[in-house]
C-alpha positions in Angstrom: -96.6 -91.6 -29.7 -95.7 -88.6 -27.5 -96.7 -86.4 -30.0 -100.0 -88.0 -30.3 -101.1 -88.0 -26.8 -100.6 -84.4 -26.8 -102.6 -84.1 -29.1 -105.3 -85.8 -27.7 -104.8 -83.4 -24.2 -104.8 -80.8 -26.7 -108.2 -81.7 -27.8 -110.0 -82.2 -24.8 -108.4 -78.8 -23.5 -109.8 -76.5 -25.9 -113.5 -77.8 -26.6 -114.6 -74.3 -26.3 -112.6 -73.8 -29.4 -114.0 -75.4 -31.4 -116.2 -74.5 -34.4 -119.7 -75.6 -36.0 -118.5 -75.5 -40.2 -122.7 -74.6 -40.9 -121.9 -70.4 -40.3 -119.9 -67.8 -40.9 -118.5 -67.0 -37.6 -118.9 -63.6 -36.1 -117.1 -60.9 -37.3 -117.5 -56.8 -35.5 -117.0 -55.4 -38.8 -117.8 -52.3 -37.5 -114.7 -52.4 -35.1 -112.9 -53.5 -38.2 -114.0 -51.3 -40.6 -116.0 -48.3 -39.0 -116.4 -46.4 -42.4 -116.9 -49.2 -44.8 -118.9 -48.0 -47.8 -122.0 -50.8 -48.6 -119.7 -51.9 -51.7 -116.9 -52.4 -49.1 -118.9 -54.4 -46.6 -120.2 -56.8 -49.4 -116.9 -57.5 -50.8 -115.2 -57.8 -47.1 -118.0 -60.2 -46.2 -117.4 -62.7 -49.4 -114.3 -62.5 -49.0 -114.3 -63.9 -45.8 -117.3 -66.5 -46.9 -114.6 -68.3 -49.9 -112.4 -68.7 -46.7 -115.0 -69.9 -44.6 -115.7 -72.3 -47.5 -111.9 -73.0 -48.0 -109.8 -73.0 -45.3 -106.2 -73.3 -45.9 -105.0 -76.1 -45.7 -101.7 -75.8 -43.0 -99.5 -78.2 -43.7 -99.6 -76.4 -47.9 -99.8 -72.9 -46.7 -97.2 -71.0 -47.8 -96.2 -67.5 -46.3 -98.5 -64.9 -48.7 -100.9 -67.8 -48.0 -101.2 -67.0 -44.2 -100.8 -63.5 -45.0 -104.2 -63.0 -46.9 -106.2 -64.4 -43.8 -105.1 -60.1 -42.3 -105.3 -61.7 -38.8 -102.2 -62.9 -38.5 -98.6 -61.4 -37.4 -95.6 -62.0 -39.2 -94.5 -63.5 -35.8 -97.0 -65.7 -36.0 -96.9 -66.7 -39.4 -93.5 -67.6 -38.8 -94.2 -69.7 -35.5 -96.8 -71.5 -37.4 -94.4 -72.0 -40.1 -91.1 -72.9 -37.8 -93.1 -75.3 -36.1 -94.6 -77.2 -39.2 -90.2 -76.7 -40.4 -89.3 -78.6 -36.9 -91.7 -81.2 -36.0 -93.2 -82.1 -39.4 -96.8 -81.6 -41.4 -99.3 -80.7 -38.5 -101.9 -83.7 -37.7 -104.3 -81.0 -35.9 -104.8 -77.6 -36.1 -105.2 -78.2 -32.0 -101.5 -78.0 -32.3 -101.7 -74.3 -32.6 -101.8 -74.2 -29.3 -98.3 -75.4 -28.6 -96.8 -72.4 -31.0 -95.9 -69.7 -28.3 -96.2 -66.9 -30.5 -100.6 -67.8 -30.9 -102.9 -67.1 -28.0 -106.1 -68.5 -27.6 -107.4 -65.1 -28.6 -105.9 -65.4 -31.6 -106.4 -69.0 -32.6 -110.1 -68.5 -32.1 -110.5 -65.8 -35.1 -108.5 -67.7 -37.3 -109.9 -71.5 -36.6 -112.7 -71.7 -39.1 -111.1 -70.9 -41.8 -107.7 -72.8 -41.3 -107.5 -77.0 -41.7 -105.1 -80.0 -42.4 -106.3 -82.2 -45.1 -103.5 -83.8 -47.8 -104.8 -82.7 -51.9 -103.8 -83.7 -54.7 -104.2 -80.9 -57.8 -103.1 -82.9 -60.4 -104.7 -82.8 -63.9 -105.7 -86.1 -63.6 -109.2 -87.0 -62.1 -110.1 -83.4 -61.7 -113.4 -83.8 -63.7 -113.7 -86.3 -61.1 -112.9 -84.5 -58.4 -115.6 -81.2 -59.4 -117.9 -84.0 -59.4 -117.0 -85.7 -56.0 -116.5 -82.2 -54.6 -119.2 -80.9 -52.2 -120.9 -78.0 -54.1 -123.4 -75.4 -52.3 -126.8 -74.0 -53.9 -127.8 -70.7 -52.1 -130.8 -69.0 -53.3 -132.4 -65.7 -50.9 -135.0 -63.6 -50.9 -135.8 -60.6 -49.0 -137.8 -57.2 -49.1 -139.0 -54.1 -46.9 -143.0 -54.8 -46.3 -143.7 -51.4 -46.3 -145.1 -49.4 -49.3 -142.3 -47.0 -50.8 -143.3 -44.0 -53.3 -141.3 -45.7 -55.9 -143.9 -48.3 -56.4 -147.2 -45.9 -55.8 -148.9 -45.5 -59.2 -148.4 -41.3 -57.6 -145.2 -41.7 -58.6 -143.6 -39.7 -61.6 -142.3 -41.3 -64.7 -138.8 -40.5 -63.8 -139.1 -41.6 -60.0 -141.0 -45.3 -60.6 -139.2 -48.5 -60.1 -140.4 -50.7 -62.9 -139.5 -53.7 -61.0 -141.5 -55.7 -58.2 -140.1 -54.3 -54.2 -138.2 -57.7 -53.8 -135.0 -59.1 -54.0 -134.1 -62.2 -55.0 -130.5 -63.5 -55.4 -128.7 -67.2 -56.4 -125.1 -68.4 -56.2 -124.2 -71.9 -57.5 -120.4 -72.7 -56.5 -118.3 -75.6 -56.4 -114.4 -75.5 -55.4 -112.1 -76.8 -53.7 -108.5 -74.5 -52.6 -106.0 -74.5 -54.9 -107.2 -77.1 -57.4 -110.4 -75.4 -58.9 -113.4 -73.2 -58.5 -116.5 -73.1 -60.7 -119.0 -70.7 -59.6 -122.5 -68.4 -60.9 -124.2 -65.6 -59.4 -127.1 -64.1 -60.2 -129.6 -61.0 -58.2 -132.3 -59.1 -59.0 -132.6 -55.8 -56.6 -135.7 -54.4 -55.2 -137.5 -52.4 -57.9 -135.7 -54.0 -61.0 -137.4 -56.3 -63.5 -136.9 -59.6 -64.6 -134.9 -59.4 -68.6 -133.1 -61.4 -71.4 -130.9 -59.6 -73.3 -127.3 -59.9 -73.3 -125.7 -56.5 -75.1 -127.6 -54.5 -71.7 -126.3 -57.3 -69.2 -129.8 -58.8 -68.8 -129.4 -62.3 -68.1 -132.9 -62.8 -66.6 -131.4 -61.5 -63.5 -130.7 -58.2 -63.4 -126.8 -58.6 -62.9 -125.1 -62.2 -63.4 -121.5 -63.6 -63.0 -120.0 -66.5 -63.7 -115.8 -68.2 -63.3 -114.2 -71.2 -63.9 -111.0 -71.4 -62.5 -108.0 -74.3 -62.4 -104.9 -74.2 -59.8 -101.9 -75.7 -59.4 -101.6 -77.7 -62.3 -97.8 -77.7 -63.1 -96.8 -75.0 -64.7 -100.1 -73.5 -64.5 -100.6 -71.3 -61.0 -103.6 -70.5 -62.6 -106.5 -69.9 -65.1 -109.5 -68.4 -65.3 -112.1 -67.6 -67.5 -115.2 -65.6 -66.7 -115.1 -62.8 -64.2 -112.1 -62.4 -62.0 -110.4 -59.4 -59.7 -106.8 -58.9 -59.4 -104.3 -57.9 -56.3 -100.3 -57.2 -57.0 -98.0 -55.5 -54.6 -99.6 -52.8 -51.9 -102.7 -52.4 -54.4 -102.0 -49.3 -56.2 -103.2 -50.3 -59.9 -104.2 -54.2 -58.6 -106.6 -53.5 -55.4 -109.2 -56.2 -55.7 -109.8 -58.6 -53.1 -110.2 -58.9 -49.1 -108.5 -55.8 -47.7 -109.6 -54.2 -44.5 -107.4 -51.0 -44.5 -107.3 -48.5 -41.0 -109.0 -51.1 -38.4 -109.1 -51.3 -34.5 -106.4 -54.2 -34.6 -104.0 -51.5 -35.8 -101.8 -53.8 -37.4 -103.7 -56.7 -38.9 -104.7 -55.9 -42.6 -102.7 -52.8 -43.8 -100.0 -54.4 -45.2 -101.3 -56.1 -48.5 -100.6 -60.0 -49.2 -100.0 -60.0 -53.9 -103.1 -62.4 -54.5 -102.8 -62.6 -57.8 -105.8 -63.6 -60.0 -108.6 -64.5 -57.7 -112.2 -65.6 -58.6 -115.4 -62.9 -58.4 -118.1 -63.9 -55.8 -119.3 -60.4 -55.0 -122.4 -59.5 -56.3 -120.9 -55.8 -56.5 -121.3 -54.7 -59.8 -118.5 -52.6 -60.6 -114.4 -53.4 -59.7 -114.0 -56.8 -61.3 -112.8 -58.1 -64.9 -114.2 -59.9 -67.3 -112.4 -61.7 -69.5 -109.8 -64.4 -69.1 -106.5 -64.8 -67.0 -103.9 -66.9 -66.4 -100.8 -67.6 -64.5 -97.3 -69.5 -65.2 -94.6 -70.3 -62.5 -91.1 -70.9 -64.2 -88.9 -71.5 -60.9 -89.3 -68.4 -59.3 -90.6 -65.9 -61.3 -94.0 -65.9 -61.8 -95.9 -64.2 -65.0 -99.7 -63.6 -64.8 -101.6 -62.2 -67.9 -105.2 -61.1 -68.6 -107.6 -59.9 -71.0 -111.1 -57.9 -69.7 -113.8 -56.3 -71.7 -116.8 -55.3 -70.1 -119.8 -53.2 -70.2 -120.2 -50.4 -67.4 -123.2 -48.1 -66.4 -122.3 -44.2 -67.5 -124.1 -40.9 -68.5 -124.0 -40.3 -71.8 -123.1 -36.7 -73.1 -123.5 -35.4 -76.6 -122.0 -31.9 -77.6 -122.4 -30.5 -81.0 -119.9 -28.8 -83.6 -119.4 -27.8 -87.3 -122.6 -29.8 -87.3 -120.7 -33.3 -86.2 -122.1 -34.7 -82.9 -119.8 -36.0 -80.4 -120.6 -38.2 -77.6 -118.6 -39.0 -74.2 -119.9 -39.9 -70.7 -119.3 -37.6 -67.7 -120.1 -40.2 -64.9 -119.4 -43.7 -64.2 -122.2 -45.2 -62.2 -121.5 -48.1 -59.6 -124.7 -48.8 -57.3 -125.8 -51.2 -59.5 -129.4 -50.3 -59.6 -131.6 -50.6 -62.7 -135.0 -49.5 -61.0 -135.9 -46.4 -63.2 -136.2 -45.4 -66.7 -133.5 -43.1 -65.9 -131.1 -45.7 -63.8 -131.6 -48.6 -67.8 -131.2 -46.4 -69.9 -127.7 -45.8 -68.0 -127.1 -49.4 -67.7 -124.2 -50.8 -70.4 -124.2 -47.7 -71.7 -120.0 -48.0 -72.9 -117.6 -50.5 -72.6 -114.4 -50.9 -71.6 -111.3 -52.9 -72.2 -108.8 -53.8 -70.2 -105.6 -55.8 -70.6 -101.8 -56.1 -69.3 -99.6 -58.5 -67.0 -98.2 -59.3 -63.2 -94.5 -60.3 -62.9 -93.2 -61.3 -59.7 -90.2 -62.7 -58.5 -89.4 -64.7 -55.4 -86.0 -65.8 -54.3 -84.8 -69.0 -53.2 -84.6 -68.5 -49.3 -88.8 -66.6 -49.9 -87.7 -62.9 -47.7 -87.4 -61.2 -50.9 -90.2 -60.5 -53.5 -90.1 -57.5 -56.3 -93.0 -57.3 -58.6 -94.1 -55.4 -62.1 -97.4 -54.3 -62.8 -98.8 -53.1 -66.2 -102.7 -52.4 -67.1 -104.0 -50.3 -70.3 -107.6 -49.4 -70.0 -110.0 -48.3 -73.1 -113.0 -46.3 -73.0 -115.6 -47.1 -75.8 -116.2 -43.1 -75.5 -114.5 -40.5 -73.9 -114.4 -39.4 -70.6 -114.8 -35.8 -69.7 -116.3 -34.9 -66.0 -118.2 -31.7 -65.6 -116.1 -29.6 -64.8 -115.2 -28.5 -61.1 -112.7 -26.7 -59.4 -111.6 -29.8 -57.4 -112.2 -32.6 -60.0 -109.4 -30.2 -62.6 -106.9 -32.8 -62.3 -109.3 -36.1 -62.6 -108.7 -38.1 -65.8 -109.9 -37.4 -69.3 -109.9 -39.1 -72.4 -110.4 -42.7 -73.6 -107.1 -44.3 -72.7 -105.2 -44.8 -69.6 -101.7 -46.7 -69.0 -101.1 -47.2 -65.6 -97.4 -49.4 -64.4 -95.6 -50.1 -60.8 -92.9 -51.8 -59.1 -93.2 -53.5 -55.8 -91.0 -55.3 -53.2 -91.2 -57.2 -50.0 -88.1 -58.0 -47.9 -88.2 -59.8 -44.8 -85.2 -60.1 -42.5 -86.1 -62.1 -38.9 -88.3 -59.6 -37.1 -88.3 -57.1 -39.7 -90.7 -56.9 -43.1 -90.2 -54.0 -45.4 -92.9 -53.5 -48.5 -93.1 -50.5 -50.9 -95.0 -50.0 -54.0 -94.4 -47.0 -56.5 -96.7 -46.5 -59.4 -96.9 -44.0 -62.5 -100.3 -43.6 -64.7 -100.8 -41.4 -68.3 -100.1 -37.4 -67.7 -97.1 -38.5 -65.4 -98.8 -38.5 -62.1 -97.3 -40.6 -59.3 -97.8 -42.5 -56.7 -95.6 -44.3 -53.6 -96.8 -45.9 -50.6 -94.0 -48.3 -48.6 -93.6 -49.1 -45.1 -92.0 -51.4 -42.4 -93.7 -53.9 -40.2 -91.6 -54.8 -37.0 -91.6 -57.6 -33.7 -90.1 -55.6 -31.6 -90.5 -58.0 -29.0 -92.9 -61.2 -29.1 -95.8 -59.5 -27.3 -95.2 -55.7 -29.3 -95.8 -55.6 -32.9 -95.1 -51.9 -34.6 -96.0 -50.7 -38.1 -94.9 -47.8 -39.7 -96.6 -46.4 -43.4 -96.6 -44.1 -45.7 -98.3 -42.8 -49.3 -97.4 -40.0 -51.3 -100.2 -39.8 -54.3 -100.7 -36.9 -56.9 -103.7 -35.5 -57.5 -103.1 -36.4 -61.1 -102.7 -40.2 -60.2 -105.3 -42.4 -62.2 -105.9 -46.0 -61.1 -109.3 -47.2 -62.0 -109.0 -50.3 -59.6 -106.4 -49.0 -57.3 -107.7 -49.7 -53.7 -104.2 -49.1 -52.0 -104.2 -47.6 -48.1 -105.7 -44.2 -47.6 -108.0 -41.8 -46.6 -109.4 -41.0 -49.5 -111.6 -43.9 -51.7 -109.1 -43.6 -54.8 -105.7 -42.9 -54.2 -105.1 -39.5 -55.6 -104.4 -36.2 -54.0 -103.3 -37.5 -50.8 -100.0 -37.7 -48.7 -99.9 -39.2 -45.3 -98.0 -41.1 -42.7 -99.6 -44.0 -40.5 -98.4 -45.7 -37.3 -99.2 -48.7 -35.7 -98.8 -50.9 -32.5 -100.4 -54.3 -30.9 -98.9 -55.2 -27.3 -99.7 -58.3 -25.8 -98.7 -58.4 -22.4 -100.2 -61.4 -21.4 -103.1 -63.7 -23.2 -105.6 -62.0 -21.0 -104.4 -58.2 -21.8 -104.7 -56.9 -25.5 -104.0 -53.2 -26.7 -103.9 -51.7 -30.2 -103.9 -47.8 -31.5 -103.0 -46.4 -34.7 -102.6 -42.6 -35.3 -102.6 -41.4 -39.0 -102.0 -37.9 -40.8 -102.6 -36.8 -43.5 -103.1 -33.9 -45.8 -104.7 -32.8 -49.1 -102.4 -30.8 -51.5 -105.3 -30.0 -53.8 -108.8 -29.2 -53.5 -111.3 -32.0 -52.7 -115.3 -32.9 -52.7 -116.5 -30.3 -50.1 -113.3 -29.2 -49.5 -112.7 -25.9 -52.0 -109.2 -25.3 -50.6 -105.8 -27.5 -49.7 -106.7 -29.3 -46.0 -105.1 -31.5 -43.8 -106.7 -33.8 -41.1 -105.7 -36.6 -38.4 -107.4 -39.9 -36.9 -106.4 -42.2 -34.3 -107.9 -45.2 -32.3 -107.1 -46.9 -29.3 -109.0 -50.4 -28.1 -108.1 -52.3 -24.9 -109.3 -55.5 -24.4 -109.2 -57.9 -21.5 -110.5 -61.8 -21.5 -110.1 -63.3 -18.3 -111.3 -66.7 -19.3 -112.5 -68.4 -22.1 -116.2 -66.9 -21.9 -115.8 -63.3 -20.8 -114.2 -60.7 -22.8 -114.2 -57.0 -22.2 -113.0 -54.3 -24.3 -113.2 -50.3 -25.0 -112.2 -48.4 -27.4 -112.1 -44.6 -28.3 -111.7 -43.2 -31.8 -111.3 -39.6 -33.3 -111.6 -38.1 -36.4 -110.4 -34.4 -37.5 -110.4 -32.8 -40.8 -111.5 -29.6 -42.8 -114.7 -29.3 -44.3 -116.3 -26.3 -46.1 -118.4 -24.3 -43.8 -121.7 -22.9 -43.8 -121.8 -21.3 -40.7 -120.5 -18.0 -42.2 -121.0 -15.8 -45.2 -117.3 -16.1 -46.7 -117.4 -18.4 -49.5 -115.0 -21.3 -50.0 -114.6 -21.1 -45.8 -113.4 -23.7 -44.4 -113.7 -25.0 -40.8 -112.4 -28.0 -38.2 -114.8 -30.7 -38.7 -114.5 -33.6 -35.3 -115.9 -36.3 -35.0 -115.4 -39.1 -31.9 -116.9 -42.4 -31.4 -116.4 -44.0 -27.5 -117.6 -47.9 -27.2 -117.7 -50.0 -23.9 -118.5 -53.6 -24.8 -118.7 -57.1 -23.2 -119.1 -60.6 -24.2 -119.9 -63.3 -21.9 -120.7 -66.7 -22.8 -123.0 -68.5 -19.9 -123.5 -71.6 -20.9 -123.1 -74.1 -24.0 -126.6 -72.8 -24.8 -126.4 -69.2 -24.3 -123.9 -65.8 -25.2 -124.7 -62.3 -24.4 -123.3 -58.9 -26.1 -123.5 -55.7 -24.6 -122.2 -52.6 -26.6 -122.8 -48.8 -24.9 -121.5 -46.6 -27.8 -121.3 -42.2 -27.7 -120.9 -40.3 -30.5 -119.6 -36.8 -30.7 -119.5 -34.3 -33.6 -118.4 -30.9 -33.9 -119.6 -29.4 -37.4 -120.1 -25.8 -38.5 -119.9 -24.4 -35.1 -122.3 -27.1 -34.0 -121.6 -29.7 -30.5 -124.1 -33.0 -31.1 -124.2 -36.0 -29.0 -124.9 -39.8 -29.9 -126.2 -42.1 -27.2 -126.7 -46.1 -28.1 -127.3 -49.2 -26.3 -127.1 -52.4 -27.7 -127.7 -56.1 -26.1 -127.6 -59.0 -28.0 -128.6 -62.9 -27.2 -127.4 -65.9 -28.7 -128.9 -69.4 -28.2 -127.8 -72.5 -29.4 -129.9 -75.3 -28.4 -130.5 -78.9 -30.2 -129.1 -77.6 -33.7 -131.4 -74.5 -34.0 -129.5 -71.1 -33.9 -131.5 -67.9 -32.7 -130.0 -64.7 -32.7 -131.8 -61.4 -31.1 -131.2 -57.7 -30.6 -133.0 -54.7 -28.9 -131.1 -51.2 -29.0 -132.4 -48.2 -28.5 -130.7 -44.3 -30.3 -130.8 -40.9 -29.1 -128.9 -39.3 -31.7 -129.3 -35.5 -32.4 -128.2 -35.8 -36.1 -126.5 -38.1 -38.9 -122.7 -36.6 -38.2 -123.3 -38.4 -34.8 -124.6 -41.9 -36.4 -122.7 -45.4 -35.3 -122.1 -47.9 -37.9 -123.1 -51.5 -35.8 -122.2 -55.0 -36.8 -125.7 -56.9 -37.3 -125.6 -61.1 -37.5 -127.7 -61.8 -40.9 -128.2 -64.8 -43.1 -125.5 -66.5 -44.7 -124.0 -64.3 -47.4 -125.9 -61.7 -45.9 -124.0 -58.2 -44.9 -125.1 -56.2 -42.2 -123.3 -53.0 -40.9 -125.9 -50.1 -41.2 -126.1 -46.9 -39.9 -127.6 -46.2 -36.2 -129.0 -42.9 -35.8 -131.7 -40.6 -34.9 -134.2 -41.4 -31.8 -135.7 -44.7 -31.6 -135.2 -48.5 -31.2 -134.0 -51.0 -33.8 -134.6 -54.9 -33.0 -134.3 -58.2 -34.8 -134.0 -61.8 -34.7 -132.0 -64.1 -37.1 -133.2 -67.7 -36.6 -131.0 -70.5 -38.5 -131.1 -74.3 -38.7 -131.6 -77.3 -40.9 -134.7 -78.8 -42.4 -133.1 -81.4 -44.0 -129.0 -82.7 -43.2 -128.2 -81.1 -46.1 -130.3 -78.1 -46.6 -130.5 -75.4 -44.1 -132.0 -72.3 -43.8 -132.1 -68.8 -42.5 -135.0 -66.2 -41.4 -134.1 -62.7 -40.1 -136.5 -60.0 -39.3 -135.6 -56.7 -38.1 -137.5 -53.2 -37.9 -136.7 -49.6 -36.8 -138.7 -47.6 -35.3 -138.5 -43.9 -35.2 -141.2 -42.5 -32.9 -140.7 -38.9 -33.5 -141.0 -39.1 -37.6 -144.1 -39.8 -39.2 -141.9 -41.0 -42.2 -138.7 -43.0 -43.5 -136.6 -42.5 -46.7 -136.0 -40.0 -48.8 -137.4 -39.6 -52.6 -138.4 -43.1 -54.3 -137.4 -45.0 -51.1 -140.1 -42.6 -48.6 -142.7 -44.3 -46.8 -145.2 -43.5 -44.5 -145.8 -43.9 -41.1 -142.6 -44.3 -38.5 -141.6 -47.7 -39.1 -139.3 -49.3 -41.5 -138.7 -53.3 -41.6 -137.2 -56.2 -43.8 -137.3 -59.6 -44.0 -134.7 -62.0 -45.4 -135.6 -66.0 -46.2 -132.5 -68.0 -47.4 -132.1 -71.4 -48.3 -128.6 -73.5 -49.0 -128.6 -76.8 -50.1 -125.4 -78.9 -49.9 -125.0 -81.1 -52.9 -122.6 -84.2 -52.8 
């Protein structure tokens, strides 16, 4: 009864908490991931959609469970944890608030995509249950209405998209966590055409997916069949999946939670399987196994000799884009196989994991880059065997994870480190990676500075102190160096980063923050006559921002962001100003920008979080001189069908045109719009 009626204080004490389940809530990706490649943002953002769709359920969540959510401490994993140990299954997730080691800050991000519900995953009834489930129908569409030279008839043969300049995407998904997920996607990009047939991945749509998975059922942890990824251990040879790397929490999402198999909902057409997978749990070992063949876009090579003709592909292409003669005819062009097997152990008292990873790929044809000084050591051939061991150990305060992997020619790689509560308001992390530049992991996505992990050694630290639930600082400092020659880089370098954000929220609606970050490394220069020179290359970002919420009908963001670059004897400046306006009135959601850029060149660009439709991702590049302004407009038509418009533009009032090549167009504007609807079936 006690209980109970704090609850109920609980409830009526945190109203400002609490959540509309019709959006995505917003994340600053660009404070979270400030260098995020467009393949990066898209996978980040459905990652965090499936757990916006299924929030774990708290009184089932196990530790890894909490850990893959990256916002959470191990202190406060194991608050939430101890409490649920003491007082029984939660009856709220307002009881959060009670657990000393969660601030409000804290239980804000991590709201909508937590709940308590009681399941059962049985094999019985679950025909019944995909059919009682909720399922969502999502279909977009969106395009630039400005003419680009790609689709003038001045175009060359080579240079003309084929396709109409629209984009039209669909996602069909019904799940429910750990019990089952059945799910298809389908897009066609601007520029490609509409196609059936199968051996070039033409289902209609220019790229499709589909998975059906089952959880939970016994034995069975899981199985899937259809298109999957896979995380093990710190993600040397198993990288797939929601992984933020160097961010401004400093802390929060470097040290990697061992997913498993987990289901494909990323339109991203490369870094996935495809195939089938499946999971068994005998007491505490665990022993995952998976099959994958699938076609991939390449550039295929033919060299002649004692009149035999010998074909191999010298590039792997990943945009996904099928707009050209050029870009088909690349499309499918080999195929690849992939199969092996996750073991994992866990003992009794759950501090102590050790893991083994195996994966053999097969090329249809072989693989042999142009050559280059700095690609000498990349991998060649057809087949590639790539194995690891990993372990976790956690002891109170103290969690220790390490991951060492070895791939065909011998080349190695080791990353470990040690996560620490030093106190219950100072959280310290300590990392690092050791990877040769003969190291080959084809979906290896483990920390680093470099995208693959090869050719790399570095040490990262970390720290988050909390002095108070109005007072917030976090920095990271991480150094690295490059034994062997790199892309632009034509001799051994070496290079450093750090960031430092403060923020301060001294009630419920305001919150304050700023945050500096700098970036130092070599480069080859061009600012002299010696070739192969190489010079210090900085970069510095400084951001002052503030959110304040005025009413229940109206939130305001203010960002002031300088850039500075230093590059080939060169000093350039980046100026932007950003202010944002939310309103929230009778079930209609609008969402507005203005900002204006004065930046003297792209080394001095900002990468700016932007609200966009549902499933949308939006973290583009600011730079140059001019403004950039939208307006995202959301609500329902129906109660269960709702739907979201957006409209932005650029203008650039110094340029008389946008683009470069195919994507060029005249005049100094450059626009999109984006129409999506999502019906709610069920």
């Amino acid at each position: 009864m006690i209980r109970t009626a704090t609850i109920c204080i609980i409830l009526l004490g945190i109203s400002s908490v609490s959540f509309a389940q019709d959006e995505i809530p917003e994340v600053t990706l660009n404070e979270l991931t400030p260098a995020a490649s467009e393949d990066e943002q898209e996978a980040i953002f459905n990652n965090i959609l499936d757990l916006f769709q299924e929030p774990l359920d708290l009184n089932n969540a196990e530790r890894e469970d909490l850990q893959k959510l990256n916002l959470l401490s191990e202190q406060q994993i194991e608050g939430i944890l101890r409490h649920r140990a003491t007082t029984g299954h939660y009856e709220s997730i307002y009881e959060l608030q009670v657990i000393e080691e969660l601030d409000l800050f804290t239980i804000k991000k991590i709201l909508p995509f937590i709940t308590v519900i009681s399941s059962d995953n049985s094999w019985k009834g679950l025909l019944a249950r995909i059919h009682k489930n909720p399922a969502d129908f999502i279909i977009k569409y969106e395009r630039s209405p400005e003419n680009k030279k790609g689709y003038s008839s001045n175009a060359s043969e080579s240079t003309r998209y084929l396709g109409k300049p629209y984009k039209t995407y669909i996602r069909i998904k019904s799940s429910k966590a750990k019990d089952f997920s059945i799910g298809l996607i389908a897009e066609k990009d601007p520029g490609e055409i509409y196609k059936w047939e199968p051996a070039k991945n033409y289902y209609l749509f220019d790229f499709a997916s589909f998975h059906l998975g089952v959880y939970n059922k016994g034995k069975l942890k899981s199985f899937t069949i259809g298109d999957y990824k896979l995380q093990a251990g710190q993600g040397l040879i198993f990288g797939s999946g929601y992984y933020l790397g160097k961010n401004a929490e400093a802390i929060s999402g470097i040290k990697r939670a061992g997913s498993g198999i987990l289901q494909n909902t990323s339109v991203t057409e490369s870094g996935f399987f495809r195939g089938t997978a499946a999971s068994l749990t005998f007491k505490r070992i665990t022993v995952s196994g998976f099959y994958s063949s699938i076609n991939k876009d390449a550039s295929i090579n033919t060299t002649e000799s004692d009149s035999l003709s010998n074909e191999y592909f010298s590039t792997v292409y990943t945009t996904g884009y099928h707009r050209t003669i050029s870009e088909i005819n690349k499309k499918a062009a080999i195929s690849q196989r992939d199969a092996g097997f996750i073991i994992s152990f866990q003992n009794k008292i759950q501090n102590l994991n050790i893991g083994l990873n195996f994966i053999n790929t097969h090329f249809s044809k072989s693989f042999e880059k142009n050559t280059n000084i700095y690609n000498s050591f990349d991998f060649k051939g057809q087949d590639n065997t790539c194995y690891s061991i990993d372990a976790a150990y956690r002891f109170y305060n103290l969690s220790m994870f390490s991951e060492a992997a070895f791939s065909t020619g011998g080349g190695k790689a080791l990353v470990g480190g040690v996560l620490a509560s030093l106190h219950k308001k100072i959280d310290f992390l300590f990392l690092l990676r050791k990877y040769d530049k003969n190291f080959y992991s084809f979906y290896g996505r483990a920390f680093g500075e470099n995208t693959t992990n090869k050719n790399e050694t570095g040490l990262y630290w970390g720290i988050k102190i909390t002095p108070n639930k109005k007072y917030n600082l976090s920095a990271y400092f991480d150094t690295y160096t490059f034994p062997w020659l790199k892309y632009r880089t034509y001799e051994p370098s070496r290079g450093n980063d750090f960031n430092i954000r403060f923020s301060y929220q001294p009630s419920k609606t305001t919150l304050a923050y700023i945050q500096i970050r700098k970036a130092i490394q070599e480069q080859n220069s061009f600012a002299t006559n010696i070739t192969y020179a190489t010079e210090t290359c900085i970069s510095e970002m400084r951001t002052l921002g503030l959110d304040y919420k005025a009413n229940e009908f109206i939130s305001l963001t203010t960002k002031i962001i300088q850039t500075k670059a230093k590059k080939n004897n060169l000093n350039t400046n980046g100026y932007f100003l950003i202010q944002d306006i939310n309103v929230h009135f009778r079930g209609i959601k609008l969402s507005l920008r203005y900002a204006l850029s004065d930046a003297e060149n792209y080394d001095n660009r900002a990468y700016v979080f932007e609200k966009d439709v549902l499933l949308g991702y939006a973290l583009p590049a600011y730079y140059g001189k001019g403004s950039r302004a939208y307006l995202v407009l959301h609500g329902r038509l129906l109660k269960h069908l709702g739907y979201w418009i957006k409209y932005g533009y650029y203008i650039y009032p110094f340029m008389d045109m946008t683009g470069t090549g195919s994507e060029e167009t005249q005049g100094n504007i450059r626009s999109e719009i984006k129409i999506q609807l999502r019906y709610t079936l069920g």
